[in-house]
N, C-alpha and C positions, 0 to 999 in steps of 0.2 A: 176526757181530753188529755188528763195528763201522761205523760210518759215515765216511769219512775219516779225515784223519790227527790225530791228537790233539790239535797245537797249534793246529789251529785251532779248539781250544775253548779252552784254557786261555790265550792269548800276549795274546787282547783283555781278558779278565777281569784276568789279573797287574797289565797296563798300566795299568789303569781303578786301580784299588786303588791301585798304585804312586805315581800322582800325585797322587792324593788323600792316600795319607799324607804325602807331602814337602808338599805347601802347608799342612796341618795343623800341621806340625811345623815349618816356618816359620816361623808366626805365634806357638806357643808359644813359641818361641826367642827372641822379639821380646818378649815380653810379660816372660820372666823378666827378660829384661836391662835393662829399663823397673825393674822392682821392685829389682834388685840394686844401679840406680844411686838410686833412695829411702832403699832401706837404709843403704846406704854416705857418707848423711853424717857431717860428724865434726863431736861436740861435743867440751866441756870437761868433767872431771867433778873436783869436789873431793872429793882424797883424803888421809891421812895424810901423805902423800911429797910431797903440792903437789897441781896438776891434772895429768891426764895425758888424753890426746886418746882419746877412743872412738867408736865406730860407732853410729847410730842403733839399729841392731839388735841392740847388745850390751845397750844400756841397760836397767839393771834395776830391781824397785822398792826403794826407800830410796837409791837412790843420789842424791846432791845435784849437779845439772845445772846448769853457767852457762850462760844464756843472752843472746848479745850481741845488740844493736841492728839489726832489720831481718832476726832470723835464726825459723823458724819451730821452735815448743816440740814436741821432741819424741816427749813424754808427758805423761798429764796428771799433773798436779804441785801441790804446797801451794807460794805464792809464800810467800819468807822473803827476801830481803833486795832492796832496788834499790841502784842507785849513784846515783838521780836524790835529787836537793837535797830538794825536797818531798815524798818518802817516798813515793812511788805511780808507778804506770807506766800507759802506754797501752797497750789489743792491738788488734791488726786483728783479727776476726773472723769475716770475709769468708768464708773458705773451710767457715766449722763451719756459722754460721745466714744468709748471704748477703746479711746488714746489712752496710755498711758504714764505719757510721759506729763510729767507737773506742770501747772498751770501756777506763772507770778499772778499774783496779786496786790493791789495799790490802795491803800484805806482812804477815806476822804480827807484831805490835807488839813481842813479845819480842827476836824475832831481828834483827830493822831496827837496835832499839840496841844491838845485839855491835858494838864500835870495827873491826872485818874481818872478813869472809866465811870465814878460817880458822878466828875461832871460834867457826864452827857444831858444828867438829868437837869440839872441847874440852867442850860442852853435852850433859846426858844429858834427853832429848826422846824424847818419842814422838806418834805423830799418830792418832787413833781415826778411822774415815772410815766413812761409810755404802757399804752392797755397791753394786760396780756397778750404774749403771740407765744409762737411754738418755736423762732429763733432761738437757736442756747449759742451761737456765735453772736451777736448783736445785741445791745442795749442803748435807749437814747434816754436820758433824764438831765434831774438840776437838784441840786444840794444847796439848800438857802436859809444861811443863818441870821435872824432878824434883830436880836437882841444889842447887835452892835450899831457902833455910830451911821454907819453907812452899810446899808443890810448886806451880807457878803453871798455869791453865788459860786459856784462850783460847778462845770460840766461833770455830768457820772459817763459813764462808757462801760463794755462788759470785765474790764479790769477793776473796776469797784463793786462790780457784783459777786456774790455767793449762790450759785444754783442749788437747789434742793436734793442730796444724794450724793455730794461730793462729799469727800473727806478733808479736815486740813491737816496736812504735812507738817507744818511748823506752827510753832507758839500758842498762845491762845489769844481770840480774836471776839471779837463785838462787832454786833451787828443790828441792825434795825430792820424787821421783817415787813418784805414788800408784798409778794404774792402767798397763799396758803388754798389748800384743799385742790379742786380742778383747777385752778388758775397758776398752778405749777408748770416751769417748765418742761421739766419730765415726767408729770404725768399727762402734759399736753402731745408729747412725743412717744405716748402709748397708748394703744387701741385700747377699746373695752376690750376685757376676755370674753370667748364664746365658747355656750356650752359644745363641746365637739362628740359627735354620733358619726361612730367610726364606719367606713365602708361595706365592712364586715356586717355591721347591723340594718342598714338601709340593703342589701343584696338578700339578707334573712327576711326582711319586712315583704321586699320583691315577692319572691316564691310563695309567704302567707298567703298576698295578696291572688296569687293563681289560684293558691288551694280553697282560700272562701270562694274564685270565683267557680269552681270544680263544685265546691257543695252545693252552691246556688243552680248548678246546671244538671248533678245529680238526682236533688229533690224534684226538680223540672221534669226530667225525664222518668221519675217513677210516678208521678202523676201523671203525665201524658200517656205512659203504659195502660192508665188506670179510665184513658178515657173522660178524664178531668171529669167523673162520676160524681153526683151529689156535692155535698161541700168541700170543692177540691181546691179552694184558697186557704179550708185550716188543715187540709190535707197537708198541703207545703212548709205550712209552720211547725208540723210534726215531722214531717219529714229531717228540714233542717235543724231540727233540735233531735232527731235521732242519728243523725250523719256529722251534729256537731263536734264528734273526734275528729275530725279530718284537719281542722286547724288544731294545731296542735301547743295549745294554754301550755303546757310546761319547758315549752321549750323557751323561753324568754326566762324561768327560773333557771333552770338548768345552765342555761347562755352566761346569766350573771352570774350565778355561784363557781364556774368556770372559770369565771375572769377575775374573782377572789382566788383560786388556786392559783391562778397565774401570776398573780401580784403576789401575793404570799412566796409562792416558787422563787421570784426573780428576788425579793429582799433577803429572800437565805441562803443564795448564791454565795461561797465562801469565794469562787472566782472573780466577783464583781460585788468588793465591802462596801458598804453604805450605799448601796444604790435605794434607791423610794419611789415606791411608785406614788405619786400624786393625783392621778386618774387611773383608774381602774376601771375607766370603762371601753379602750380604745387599744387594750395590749395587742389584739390581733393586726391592728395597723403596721405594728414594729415587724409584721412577716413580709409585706409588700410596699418598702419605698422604694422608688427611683429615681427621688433627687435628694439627696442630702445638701442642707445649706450652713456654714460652717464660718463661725467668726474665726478670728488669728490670735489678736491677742490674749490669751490667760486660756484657750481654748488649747490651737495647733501649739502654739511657743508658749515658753514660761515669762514672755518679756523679762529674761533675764539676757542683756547682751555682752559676748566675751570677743575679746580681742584675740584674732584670729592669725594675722600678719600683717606685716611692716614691710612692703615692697621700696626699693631705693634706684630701682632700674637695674642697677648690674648684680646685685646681692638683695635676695630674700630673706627673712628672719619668719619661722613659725614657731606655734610654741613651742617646739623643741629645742628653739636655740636662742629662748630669751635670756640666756644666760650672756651669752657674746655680747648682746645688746646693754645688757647690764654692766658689764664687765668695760665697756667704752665710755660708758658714761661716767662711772666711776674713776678710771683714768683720767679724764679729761678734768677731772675737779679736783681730783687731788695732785693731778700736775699745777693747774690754777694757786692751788693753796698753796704748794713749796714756793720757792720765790726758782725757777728754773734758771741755771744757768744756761750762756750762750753757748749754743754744739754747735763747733763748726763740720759741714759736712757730714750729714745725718746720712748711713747707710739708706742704700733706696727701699731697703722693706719698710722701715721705720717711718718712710715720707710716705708711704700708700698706706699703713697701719695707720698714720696720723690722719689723712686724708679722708679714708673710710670712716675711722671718730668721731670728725670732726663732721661730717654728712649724717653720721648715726645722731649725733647732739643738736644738730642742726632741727634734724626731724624731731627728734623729741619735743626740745625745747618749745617749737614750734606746735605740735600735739598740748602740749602741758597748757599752753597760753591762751591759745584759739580755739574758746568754748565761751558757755555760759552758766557753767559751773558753780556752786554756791556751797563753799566746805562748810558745815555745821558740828556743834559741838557738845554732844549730848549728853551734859552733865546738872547735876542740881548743886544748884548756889551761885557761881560763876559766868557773869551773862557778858563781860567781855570779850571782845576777839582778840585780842592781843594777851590778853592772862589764859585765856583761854589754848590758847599756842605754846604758851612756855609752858602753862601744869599739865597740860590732857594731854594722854599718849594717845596711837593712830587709834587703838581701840575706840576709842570716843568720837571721833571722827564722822560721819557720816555727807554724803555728795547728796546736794540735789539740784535736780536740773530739769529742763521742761523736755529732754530728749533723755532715753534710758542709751542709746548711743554714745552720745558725749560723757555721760558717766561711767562707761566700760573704758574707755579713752585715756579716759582722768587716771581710773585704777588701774588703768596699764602703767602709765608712766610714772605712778605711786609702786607697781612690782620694780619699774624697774633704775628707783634712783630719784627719783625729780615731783616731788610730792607737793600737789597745790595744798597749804596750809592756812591760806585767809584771803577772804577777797570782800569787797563789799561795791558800792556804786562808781568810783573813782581807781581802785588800787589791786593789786593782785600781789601774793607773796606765795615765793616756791622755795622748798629747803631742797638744798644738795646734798647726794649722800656722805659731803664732809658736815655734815649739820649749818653751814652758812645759811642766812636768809635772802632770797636773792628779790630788790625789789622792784614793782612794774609799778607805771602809771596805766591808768585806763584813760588813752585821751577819747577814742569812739568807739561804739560799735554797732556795727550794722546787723540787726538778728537775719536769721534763717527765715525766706519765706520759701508757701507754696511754685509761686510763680518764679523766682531768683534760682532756687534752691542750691542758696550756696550762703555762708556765715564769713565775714571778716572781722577784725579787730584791728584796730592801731595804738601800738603799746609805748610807751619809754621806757628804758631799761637806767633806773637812777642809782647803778655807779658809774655809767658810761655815758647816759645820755643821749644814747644810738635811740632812734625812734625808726619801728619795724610795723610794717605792716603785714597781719599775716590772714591770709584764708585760706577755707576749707566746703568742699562743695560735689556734688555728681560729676562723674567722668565729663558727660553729655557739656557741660557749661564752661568746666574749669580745662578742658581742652582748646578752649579760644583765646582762654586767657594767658594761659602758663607759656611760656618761650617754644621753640621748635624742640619735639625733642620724635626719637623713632619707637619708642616701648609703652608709652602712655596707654593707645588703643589696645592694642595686644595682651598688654598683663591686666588690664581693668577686663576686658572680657571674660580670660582663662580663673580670674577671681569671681566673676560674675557667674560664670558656671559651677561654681564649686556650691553657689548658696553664698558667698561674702556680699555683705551689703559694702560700698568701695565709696572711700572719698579721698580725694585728691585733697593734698597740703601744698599751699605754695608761698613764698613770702615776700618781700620788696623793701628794702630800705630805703626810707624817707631822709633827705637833709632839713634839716629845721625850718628854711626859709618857702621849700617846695610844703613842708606839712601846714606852713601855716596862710599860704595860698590857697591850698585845698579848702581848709578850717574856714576860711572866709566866705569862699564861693558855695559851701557847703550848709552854713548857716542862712546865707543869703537865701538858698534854696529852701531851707525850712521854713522861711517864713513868710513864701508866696503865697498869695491866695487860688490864681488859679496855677493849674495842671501842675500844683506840687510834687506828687511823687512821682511824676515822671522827671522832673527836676533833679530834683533828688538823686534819681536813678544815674540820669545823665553825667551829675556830677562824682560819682562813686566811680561809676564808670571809666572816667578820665585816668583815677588811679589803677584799675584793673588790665594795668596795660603790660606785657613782657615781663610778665612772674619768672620768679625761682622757682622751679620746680623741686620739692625737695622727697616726697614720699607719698606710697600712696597705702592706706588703709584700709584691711578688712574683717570687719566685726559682723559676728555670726549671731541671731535671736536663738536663745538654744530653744530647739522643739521639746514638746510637752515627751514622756515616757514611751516607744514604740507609736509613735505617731505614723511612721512610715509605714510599717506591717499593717495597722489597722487601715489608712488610705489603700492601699494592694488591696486588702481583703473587699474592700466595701469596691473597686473597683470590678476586680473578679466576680464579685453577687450579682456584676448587672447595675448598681447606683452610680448615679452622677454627682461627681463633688463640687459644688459651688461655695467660694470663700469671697463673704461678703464682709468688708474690714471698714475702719474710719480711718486705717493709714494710710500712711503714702504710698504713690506709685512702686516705688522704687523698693518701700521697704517687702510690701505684698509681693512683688515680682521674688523676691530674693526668697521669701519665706517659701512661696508656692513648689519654687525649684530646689528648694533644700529638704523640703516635705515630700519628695517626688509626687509629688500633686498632679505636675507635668513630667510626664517621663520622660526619658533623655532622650528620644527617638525623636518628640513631637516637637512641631515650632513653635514659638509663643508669638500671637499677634497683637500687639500694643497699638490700643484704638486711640487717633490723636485726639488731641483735647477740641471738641467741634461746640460751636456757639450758636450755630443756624441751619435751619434746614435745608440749605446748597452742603455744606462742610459735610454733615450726617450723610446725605446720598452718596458722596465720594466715596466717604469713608468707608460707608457698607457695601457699596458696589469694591473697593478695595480687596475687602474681605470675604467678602461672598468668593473670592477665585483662589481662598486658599484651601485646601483642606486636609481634615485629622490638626487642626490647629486650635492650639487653646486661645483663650480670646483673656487679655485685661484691659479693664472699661474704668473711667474714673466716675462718679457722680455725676458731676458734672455734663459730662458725654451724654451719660445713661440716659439722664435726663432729657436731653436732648432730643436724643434717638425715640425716648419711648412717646413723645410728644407728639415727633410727625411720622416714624416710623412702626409704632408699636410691634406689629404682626410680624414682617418684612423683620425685625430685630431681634425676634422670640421667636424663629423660626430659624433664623440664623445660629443663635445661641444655645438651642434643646438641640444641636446637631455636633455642636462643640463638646469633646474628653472633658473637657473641664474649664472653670470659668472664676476666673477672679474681679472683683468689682471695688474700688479701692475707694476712699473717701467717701464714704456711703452713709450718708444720715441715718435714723433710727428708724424712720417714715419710711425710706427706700427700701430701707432692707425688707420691712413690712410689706411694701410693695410688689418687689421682685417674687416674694412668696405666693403674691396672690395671684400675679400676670401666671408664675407657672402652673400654675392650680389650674383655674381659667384656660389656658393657650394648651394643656398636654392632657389635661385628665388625669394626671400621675398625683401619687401620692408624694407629700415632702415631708420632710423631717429636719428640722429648723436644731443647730445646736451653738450653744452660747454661754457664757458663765459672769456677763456682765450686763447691768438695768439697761445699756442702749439696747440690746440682744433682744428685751423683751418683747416685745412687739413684733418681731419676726416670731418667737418660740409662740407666742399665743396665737400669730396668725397660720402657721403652718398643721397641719394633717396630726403634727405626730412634733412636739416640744421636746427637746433634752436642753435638761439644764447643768453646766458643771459647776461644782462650789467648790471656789477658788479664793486666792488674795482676793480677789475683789469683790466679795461679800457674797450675800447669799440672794440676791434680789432675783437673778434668771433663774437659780433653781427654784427658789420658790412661786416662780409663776408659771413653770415648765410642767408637761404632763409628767416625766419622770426628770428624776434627778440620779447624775454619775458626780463621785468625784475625780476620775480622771477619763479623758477624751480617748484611750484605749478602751475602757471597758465599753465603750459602744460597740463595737465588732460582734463582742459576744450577746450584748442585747439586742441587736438585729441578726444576726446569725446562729444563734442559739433559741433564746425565746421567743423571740418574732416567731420565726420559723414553726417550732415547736405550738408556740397561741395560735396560730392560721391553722396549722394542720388539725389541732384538735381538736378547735372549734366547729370547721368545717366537717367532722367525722363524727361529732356531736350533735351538729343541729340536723344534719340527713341522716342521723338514727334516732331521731325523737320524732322525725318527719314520718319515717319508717313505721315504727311502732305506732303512731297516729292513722294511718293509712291502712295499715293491716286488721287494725280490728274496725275499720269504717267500711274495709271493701266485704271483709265477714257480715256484716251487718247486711248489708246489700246485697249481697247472695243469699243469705236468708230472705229478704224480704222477696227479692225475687221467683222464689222457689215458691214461696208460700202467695202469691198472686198480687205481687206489688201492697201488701199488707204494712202500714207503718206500725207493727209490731216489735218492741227491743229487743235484740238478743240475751242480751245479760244485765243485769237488773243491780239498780244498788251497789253493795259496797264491790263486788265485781269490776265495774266499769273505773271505780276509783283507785282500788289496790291492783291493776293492771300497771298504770302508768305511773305508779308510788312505790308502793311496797314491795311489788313481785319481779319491776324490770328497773325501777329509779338505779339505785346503786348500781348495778352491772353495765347500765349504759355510761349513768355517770363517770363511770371508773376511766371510762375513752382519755379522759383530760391528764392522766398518769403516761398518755401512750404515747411512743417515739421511733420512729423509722430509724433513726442511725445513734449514736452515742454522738456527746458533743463534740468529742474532740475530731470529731467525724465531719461532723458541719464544720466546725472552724476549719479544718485542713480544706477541705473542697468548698469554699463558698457558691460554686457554681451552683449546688444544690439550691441555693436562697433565689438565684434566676430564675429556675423554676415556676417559682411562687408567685412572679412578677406579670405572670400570665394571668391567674386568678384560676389555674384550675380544680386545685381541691373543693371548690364549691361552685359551682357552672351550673347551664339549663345543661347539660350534657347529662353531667353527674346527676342532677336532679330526677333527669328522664329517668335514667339505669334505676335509682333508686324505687321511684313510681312503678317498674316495671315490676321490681323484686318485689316490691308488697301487692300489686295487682295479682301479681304468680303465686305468693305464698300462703297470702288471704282466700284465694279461690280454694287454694286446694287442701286447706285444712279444714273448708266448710264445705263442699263439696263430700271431704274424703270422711268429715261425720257425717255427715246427711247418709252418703251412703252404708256404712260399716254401724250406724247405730240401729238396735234391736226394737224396743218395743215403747219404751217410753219418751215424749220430750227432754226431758231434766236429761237423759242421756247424752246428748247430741251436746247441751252445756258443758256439762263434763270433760265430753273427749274431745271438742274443738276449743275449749278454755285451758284446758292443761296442754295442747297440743302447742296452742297458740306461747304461753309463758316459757315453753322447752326450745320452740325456734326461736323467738326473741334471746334467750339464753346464747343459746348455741349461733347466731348470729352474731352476738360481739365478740363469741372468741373467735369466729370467724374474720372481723374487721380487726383486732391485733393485732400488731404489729410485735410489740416487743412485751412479753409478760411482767407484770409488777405483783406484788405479793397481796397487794391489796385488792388486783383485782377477781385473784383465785377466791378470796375470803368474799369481794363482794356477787359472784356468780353462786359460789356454794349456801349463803348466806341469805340470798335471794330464794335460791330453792328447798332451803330449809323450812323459811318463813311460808310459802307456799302451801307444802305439805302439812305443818302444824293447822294451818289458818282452814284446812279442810272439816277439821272437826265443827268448827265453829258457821261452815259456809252449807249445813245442811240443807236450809231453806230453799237454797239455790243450785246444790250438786247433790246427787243420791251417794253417800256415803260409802254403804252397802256394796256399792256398784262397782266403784272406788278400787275395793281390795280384791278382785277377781280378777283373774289371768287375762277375759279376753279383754279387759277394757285395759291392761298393759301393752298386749302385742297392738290392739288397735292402734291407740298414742303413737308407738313405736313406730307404726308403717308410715303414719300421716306425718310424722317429726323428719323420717328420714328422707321422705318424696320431696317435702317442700324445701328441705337444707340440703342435697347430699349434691341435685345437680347444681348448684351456687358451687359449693365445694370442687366440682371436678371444674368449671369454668375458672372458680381464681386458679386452682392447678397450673390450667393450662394458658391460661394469660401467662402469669409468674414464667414459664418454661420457656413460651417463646417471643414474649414481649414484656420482659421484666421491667419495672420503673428505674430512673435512673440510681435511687437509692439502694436498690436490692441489691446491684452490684457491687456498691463499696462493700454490706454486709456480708454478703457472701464468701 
């Protein structure tokens, strides 16, 4: 019953398995030790005994965590005490919602006044907190301290919390830990990761799947030939365990040690430094996306933002000519400082020089004022603000503010003359460039919101006493407000198209008796119970009436390094760019159009802000009648839409250049990955450089992560990691490319070679009366697919259609790809056909041309068979590498050698006589030479698109 000798069934299967588990278990190893150095930071914890140093992962809840300057929180936490002067701290919280702009923070008013952070311990407290939820904008609790005469209570809000992943900006801070482990709120706002099995390997799995069902229907029909004669059920199980080459065991080693070259490849790219690959099992995905989804901040821009211009209506200032601007301001303060005498009859140049000045200082003054600006002062020893002003030079200095906007703003009007020097809850001080201190009250201020989107202040100026109210806000709002004027709409556009994010400055002087009507009606309003902040509103309102219009503002996000070539490039391949941001509308619009994201041809459709499903039908029937139009959607909206219109929305949107999606939670972004997954069949490629990101990079096809300022959290959950958002062009246009093509010319020549000596088999048996009798025995059947043809095929993974700089220059080459043709039922057929043809006629062409003995016909259709497999990969070549001459020669060295040794099974003898050389020779050339004159003549007059660049 048996059919040779055992190991050679079991020695390729072990193999296959074998290395599949050690690259498996590779990367888990990689992955714990990633996690165990997270875990293993050490905080501070106060305890009884003093602080004593712990592990992040020991951290438990109630325990009271210091948290020092620039270190990231972690757990989320009630803040209770800072070390900063004015009682509130800043956080970065970049990594939770992908803003970057600082977030205030307010400690619990009890605890701030214990004289030291030891006696939090001596206080009996307790904290009531609402159950975890996945809100990172929201928190409801109570702060309640029992120990005094009348127990004291405290409302909490998300201004006394510290989320898990943020950083703090300023001082150092104490905290009492609420939530830990899953009950975070950012890890409640990230998917589990899933293991990801690339398309590439489910389309390989496909084909297997035909070829067992090929064996199965082989061995069928050589029993049925046989008349299903005596024991024709163990007939079948010889059968299929003689035809079991046809599924081809080594092509899943092959596959994976493939995609170690290609990982290995990509991390020694000196064009793309520090790239990593993380997953190693999905490079061939990087050849076929068609949507790319792309966060903004720290990603497209550096969220570094630069003051751009200073529009005044009749006269622009760019950076070229902030010098004039300096140069006025500077006049005007040190006319101030002389004691000026009275000119009678001031030439008229002189009255329009004074006039323009006096509008240039106007707008200044007004920029320098109306923010929310917070100068700090970064020095050791010195915690004063006011000592801190006379010793520390600007070096020491640093701005921070919850908008990276308002501090481009700030160091504008610090270039040019009028430097914010101290501010805290009540005051504001600005030096002139005669060094005066010039000083303000802070009587209100109205912050920036979503809905308003516009900031005021009302200031006193206390050597004069004038009380000014000034704001700043979007063209769209502060056009209602500011006086009639004809330039407003006009120059806000032609700045809008340039990529300038545009605020309008306007101002109003108050007389005392009017500011302190407002002050009344204003307070009154704060302390309604119901419909307060429309109160509120109302009463701001009243002052928001016939502004000054004094200038308008445009500051630019600068983009990350050729952000723009690389959006062209990935455009050109055929991918679709979608920028899915947690900022605002206005600032995404600006970035989008500064990134040429939307090129200047196309229109942008700005979907309104819809709350119900009447508003969503409009809206999309709106937009359904535009086209070639990019679409920007807020959360909000999206939400909306995907509620009642899902399909009808994602049908609308996969037809759209490009699509920007603004205030978009962590969850959505997550989301919108999956709707297109789902809704197109296409592949995505998710790229991100901050912890909100993560959930989209884990839930999309194909993760890039960039490690940036804002830590390493999305590259390290990202299939690969870039550190800049150019070098993705050449990972999808380079190695993508390059991984599909290889693989796919890899796995239909191990198919090949599997097919070829199955269909031999099978002609033999048929010749000889449907007999399940082996062809070739033993180590034969093993040192075919290892030794004699491994390397030469292997060598495929070296091979490349065009040079890179080839692919980079014509991305259209990567469209291509997008098809999925290098590995199709197409391709598969052709390939079937070629081993159907090649297998027939090397055993046919022994059967006929051998002489007198069996062992012959071994011989000459085994060497036959090892010389066309040979000459078949130099055949599928493309471009020769040096390795792969050394592994074809190398191959047939080993061949020849191992002849001594294969007596049992080839007649040696036979071997070294002329005719068993021409024999070979004829059967080598029948079966390869007409392939050869077919690519010819393909090539000649139906070249691939690639052949022509090379040419």
């Amino acid at each position: 019953m048996r059919l040779g000798a055992l190991y050679t069934y079991w020695v390729p299967l072990g193999f296959v398995l074998a290395v599949t588990i050690i690259r498996e278990a590779v990367e888990e190893i990689r992955c714990y030790v990633r996690d165990k150095e997270v875990n293993s930071q050490v905080y501070s914890r106060l305890t009884a005994r003093g602080t004593v140093k712990v592990k992040s992962s020991s951290i438990q809840v109630g325990d009271l965590i210091i948290v020092e300057k620039n270190q990231r929180v972690p757990a989320d936490m009630i803040f209770l005490r800072t070390s900063e002067k004015n009682g509130s701290c800043f956080l970065r919280t970049d990594q939770l919602d992908g803003e970057t702009d600082w977030k205030l923070r307010l400690p619990v008013a009890c605890t701030q006044r214990l004289p030291t952070a030891a006696d939090l311990l001596q206080i009996r407290s307790y904290v009531y907190a609402e159950e975890p939820n996945i809100d990172i904008h929201n928190f409801v609790g109570t702060f309640t301290r029992e120990d005094s005469d009348a127990p004291i209570s405290e409302s909490l809000s998300v201004e006394n919390a510290l989320w898990a992943g943020t950083v703090t900006a300023s001082g150092t801070i104490v905290g009492v830990v609420l939530y830990t482990g899953r009950e975070l709120r950012s890890v409640m706002n990230t998917s589990n990761p899933r293991s990801k099995i690339g398309l590439f390997d489910l389309e390989v799995n496909c084909l297997t799947k035909i070829l067992f069902g090929a064996l199965v229907v082989v061995s069928l029909v050589m029993v049925a030939l046989q008349h299903f004669a005596g024991r024709w059920y163990l007939q079948i199980i010889r059968f299929l365990l003689l035809f079991s080459n046809i599924i081809p065991i080594s092509l899943r080693v092959n596959l994976d040690m493939g995609k170690i070259v290609y990982s290995w490849v990509i991390r020694r790219d000196s064009k793309i430094p520090g790239t990593v690959v993380r997953s190693s099992t999905i490079p061939e995905q990087l050849g076929r996306i068609s949507y790319l989804l792309t966060d903004k901040t720290g990603t497209l821009t550096q969220n570094e933002m630069v003051f751009k211009r200073l529009h005044l209506g009749t006269v622009a200032y760019g950076l070229d000519s902030m010098d004039e601007v300096q140069s006025h301001i500077f006049s005007i303060y040190t006319q101030q400082s002389q004691d000026p005498p009275a000119q009678k009859g001031p030439a008229l140049t002189t009255k329009v020089r004074r006039t323009m000045g006096t509008r240039v200082h106007e707008a200044v003054k007004a920029i320098a004022l109306c923010h929310n600006v917070t100068p700090v002062y970064e020095s050791s020893g010195v915690t004063d603000q006011a000592e801190a002003e006379k010793q520390y030079e600007d070096s020491c200095r640093v701005y921070q503010a919850s908008s990276p906007d308002e501090v481009a703003l700030v160091q504008w009007t610090e270039s040019v003359g009028l430097t914010l020097v101290g501010r805290d809850q009540s005051s504001m001080q600005l030096r002139t460039p005669g060094d005066q201190i010039l000083n303000f009250t802070i009587l209100q201020i109205f912050p920036f919101t979503y809905e308003s989107k516009r900031m005021g202040i009302i200031v006193r100026d206390e050597s004069t006493g004038e009380i000014t109210f000034y704001m700043k806000g979007a063209d769209v709002v502060m056009a209602g407000i500011v006086q009639y004027n004809d330039w407003l709409e006009e120059e806000c556009g032609n700045m809008a198209r340039e990529g300038l994010r545009v605020l309008v400055v306007a101002k109003k002087s108050l007389a005392e008796e009017q500011y302190q009507d407002f002050e009344a009606r204003y307070v009154q309003a704060k302390l309604s119970v119901h419909d307060r902040s429309l109160k509120v509103a109302t009463v701001i309102e009243s002052l928001e009436m016939e502004m000054e219009l004094l200038c308008l503002t445009g500051v630019e996000d600068q983009l990350q390094a050729d952000v723009r070539p690389t959006l062209e490039t990935l455009r050109n391949a055929g991918i679709k760019v979608w920028m899915l941001t947690g900022d605002k509308l206005e600032t995404a619009t600006c970035t989008a159009k500064n990134a040429h994201l939307v090129t200047r041809n196309q229109d942008i459709h700005v979907f309104r802000l819809v709350t119900n499903r009447g508003e969503a039908h409009l809206e999309l029937n709106a937009f359904r009648r535009k086209h070639d139009c990019a679409l920007v959607i807020s959360g909000d909206s999206l939400e909306v839409c995907l509620k009642y219109y899902e399909y009808e929305f994602m049908e609308l949107a996969c037809q759209c250049p490009a699509v920007v999606c603004c205030r978009c939670a962590p969850t959505q972004k997550a989301q919108i990955v999956r709707l297109l997954q789902e809704r197109t069949g296409k592949l995505t490629c998710a790229v991100g450089d901050g912890g909100n990101d993560v959930s989209m990079i884990q839930e999309s096809d194909c993760g890039v992560g960039v490690e940036g300022k804002e830590g390493k959290q999305a590259s390290l959950a990202a299939d690969f990691s870039i550190t800049q958002f150019k070098h993705l062009g050449r990972l999808l246009m380079v190695h993508g490319r390059n991984s599909y093509k290889r693989s796919a010319a890899l796995s239909q020549f191990v198919i090949h070679r599997s097919l070829c000596i199955s269909t031999m088999q099978a002609v033999f048996s048929s010749v000889f009366y449907f007999a399940s009798v082996p062809l070739y025995q033993g180590f034969l059947i093993i040192g075919y697919s290892t030794i004699y043809t491994m390397f030469p095929v292997f060598s495929l993974v070296l091979d490349k259609d065009v040079k890179s700089e080839v692919a980079m220059l014509y991305p259209e080459l990567y469209k291509d790809l997008l098809k999925g043709r290098p590995l199709s039922y197409k391709t598969f057929l052709i390939w079937v056909l070629i081993s159907i043809y090649q297998g027939s006629t090397i055993m046919y062409g022994a059967l006929l041309l051998f002489e007198s003995e069996f062992v012959h016909i071994v011989a000459i259709s085994f060497t036959s068979l090892i010389l066309t497999e040979l000459l078949m990969v130099a055949l599928t070549i493309q471009t020769w590498h040096w390795l792969m001459t050394v592994a074809e020669l190398l191959s047939l060295a080993c061949y020849i050698a191992s002849l001594v040794f294969l007596h049992e099974f080839i007649d040696v003898y036979f071997i070294a006589t002329l005719s068993f050389l021409w024999k070979v020779s004829v059967i080598t050339l029948v079966s390869c030479l007409p392939l050869y004159v077919l690519k010819y003549l393909r090539r000649r007059f139906s070249p691939p698109s690639y052949s022509k660049l090379t040419s």
